[in-house]
C-alpha positions in Angstrom: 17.6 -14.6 -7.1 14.8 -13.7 -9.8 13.8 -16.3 -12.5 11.9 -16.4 -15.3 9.4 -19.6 -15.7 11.5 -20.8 -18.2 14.8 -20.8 -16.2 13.3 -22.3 -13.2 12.0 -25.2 -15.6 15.7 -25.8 -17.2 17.2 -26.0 -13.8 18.0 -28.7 -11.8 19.1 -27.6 -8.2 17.2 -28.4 -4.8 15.6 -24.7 -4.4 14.8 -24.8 -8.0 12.3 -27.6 -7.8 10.4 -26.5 -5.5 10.1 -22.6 -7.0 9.2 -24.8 -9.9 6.4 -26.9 -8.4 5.2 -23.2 -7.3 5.8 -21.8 -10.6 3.7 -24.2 -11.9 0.9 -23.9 -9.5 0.6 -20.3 -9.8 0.3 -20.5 -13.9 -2.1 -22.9 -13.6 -4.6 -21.0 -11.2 -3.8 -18.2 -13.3 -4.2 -19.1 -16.8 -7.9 -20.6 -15.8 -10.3 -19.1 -17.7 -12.4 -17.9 -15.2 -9.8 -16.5 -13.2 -10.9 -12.8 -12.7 -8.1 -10.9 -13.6 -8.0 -10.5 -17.8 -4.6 -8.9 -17.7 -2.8 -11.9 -15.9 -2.5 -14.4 -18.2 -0.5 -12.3 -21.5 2.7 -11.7 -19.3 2.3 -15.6 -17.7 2.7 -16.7 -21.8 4.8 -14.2 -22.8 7.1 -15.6 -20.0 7.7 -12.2 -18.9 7.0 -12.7 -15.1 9.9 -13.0 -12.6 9.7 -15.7 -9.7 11.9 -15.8 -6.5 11.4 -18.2 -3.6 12.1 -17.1 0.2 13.4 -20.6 0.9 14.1 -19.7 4.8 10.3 -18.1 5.0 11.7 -15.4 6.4 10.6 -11.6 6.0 14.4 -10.9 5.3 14.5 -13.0 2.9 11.0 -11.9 1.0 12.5 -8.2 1.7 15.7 -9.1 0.0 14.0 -10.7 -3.1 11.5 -7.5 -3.3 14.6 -4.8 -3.3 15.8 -7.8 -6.1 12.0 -6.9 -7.7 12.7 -3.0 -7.2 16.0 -3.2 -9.1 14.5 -4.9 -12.3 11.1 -2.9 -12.1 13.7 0.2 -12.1 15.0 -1.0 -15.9 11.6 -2.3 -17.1 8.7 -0.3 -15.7 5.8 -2.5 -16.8 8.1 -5.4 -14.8 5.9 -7.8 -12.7 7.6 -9.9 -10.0 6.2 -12.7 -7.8 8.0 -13.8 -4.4 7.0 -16.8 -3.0 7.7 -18.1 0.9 6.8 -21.5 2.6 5.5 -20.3 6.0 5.3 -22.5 9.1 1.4 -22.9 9.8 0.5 -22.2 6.5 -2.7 -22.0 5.8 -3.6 -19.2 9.1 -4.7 -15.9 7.4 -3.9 -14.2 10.8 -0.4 -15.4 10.7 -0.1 -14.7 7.0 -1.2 -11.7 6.7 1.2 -10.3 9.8 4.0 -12.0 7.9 2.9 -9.3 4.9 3.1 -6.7 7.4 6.4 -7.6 8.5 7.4 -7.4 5.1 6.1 -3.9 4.5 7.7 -2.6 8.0 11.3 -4.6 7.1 11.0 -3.1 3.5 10.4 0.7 4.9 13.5 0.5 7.3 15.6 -0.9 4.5 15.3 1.8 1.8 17.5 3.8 0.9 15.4 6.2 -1.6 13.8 9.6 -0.6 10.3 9.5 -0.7 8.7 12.3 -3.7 7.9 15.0 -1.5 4.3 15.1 -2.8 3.8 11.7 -1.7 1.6 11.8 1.4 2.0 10.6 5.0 -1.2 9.2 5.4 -1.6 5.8 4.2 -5.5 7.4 4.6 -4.8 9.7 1.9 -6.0 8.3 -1.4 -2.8 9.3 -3.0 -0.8 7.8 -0.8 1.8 5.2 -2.7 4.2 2.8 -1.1 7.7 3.6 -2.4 10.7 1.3 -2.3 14.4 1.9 -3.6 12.9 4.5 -6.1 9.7 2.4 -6.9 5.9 3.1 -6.9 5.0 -0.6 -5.5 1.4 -2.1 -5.7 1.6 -5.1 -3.7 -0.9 -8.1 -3.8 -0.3 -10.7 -1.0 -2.2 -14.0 -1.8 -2.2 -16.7 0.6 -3.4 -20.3 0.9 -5.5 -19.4 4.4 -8.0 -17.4 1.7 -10.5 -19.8 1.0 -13.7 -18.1 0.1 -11.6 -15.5 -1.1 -10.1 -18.0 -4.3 -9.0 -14.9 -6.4 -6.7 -13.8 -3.3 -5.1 -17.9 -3.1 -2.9 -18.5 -5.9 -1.0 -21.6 -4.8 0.3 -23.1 -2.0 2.8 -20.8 -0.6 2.4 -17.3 0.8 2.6 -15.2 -2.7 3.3 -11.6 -3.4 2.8 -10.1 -6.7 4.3 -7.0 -7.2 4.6 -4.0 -9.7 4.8 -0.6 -10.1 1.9 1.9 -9.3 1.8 3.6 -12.3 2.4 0.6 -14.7 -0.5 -1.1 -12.9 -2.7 1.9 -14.4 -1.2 2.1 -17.9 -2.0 -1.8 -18.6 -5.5 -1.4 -17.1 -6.1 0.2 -14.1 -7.6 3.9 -15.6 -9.6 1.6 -17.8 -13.6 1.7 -16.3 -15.1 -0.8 -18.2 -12.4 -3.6 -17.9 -12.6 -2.9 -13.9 -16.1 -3.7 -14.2 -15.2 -6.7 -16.0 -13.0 -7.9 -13.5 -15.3 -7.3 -10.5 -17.8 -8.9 -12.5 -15.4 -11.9 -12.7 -14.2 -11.5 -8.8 -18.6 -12.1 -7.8 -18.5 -15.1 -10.1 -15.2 -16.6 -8.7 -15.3 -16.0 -5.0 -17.5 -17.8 -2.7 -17.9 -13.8 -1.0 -18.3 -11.1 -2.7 -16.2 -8.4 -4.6 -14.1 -6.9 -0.9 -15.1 -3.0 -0.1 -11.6 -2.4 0.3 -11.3 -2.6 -4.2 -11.1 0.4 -5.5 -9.4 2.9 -8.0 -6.0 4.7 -7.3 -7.0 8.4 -6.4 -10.8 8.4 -5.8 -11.9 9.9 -2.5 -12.9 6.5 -1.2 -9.9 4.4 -2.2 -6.7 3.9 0.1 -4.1 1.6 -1.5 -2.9 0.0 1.8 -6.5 -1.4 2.3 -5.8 -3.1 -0.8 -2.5 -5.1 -0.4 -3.7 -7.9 2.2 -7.8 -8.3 1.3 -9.8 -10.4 4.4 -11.4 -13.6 3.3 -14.9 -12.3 4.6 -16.8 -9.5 3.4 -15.4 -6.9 6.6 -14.8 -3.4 5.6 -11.3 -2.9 4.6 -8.3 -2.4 7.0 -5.0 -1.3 6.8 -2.2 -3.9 6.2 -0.1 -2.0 9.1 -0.3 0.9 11.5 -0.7 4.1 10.0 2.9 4.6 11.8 4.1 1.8 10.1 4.3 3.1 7.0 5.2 7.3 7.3 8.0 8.5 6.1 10.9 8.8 9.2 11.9 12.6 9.2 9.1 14.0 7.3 6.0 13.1 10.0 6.9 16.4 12.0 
């Protein structure tokens, strides 16, 4: 189930407590001042945001709280939803960033949704989108194995912020200036700098895959998955 902040602080139950003590974590690190992004903390006060826990830290679970996320994006478009998940080991960026992957694969066998037909196959392309269950998804996987990476470690659980594509660019995204903002903020954050995976939805350079799972070095970007991983089934021939 999906929470808001204030509903996991009024309840009282076992699972609750602990999506709480993440809850908490996660506004703090976010409503820093220096945190980079400038558009995080509005819906973090407006208590907006929707939380979920994986409490078996298992990619089923995650998937089943992210077609949960798809479901109220669906009815509120500029919906943001964070899934959290206690991974064994945590704290290996190898492990949880194949965790994300496994994720992504589970969530691509699972939907049910036809792909637009002008959406690519190429997660290459630099229009290429991850749909879900009818939804555009941006996905930001933030871990606590990123260290030097701070922006990219947002408590002490593996954490997955989500939203739609195309709500992402109508809060900010299209807007120049408050990207250079942010990167500006990223360099003065991060113990590495700004990744070379960052980038803006649709220019030549950019691939949106590259973006979900950033390394904790300063490595060229990398797909989350396999380029097979994520084409469409029935549409590659």
């Amino acid at each position: 189930m999906l929470y808001r902040a204030s509903q996991v602080a009024a309840s009282e139950s076992t699972g609750a407590r602990r999506l709480g003590e993440l809850v908490e974590e996660f506004t703090h690190r976010v409503l820093d001042p220096a945190f980079p992004c400038i558009f995080a903390p509005r819906p973090v006060l407006e208590d907006t945001l929707l939380f979920g826990l994986a409490e078996a830290a298992e990619a089923a679970e995650a998937a089943d709280l992210l077609a949960e996320a798809a479901g109220a994006i669906s009815k509120e478009p500029e919906q943001i939803v964070v899934i959290f998940a206690d991974l064994p080991g945590t704290g290996s960026l190898r492990a949880e960033r194949e965790f994300s992957a496994g994720v992504l694969r589970l969530l691509r066998r699972m939907d049910r949704h036809d792909w637009p037909e002008a959406t690519p196959l190429d997660p290459e392309d630099p229009r290429w989108v991850f749909w879900f269950e009818g939804v555009d998804f941006f996905f930001n996987f933030s871990t606590p194995g990123h260290q030097d990476r701070r922006s990219r470690n947002l408590g002490p659980a593996w954490t997955a912020v989500v939203q739609s594509r195309s709500s992402f660019d109508t809060v900010g995204g299209a807007d120049h200036r408050a990207r250079l903002r942010i990167r500006a903020r990223l360099a003065e954050y991060d113990a590495v700098p700004p990744h070379t995976a960052l980038g803006a939805y649709g220019d030549p350079d950019n691939h949106e895959a590259h973006q979900y799972f950033l390394g904790d070095g300063t490595d060229p970007g990398r797909s989350l998955v396999g380029v097979e991983d994520l084409r469409l089934p029935g549409r590659d021939a």
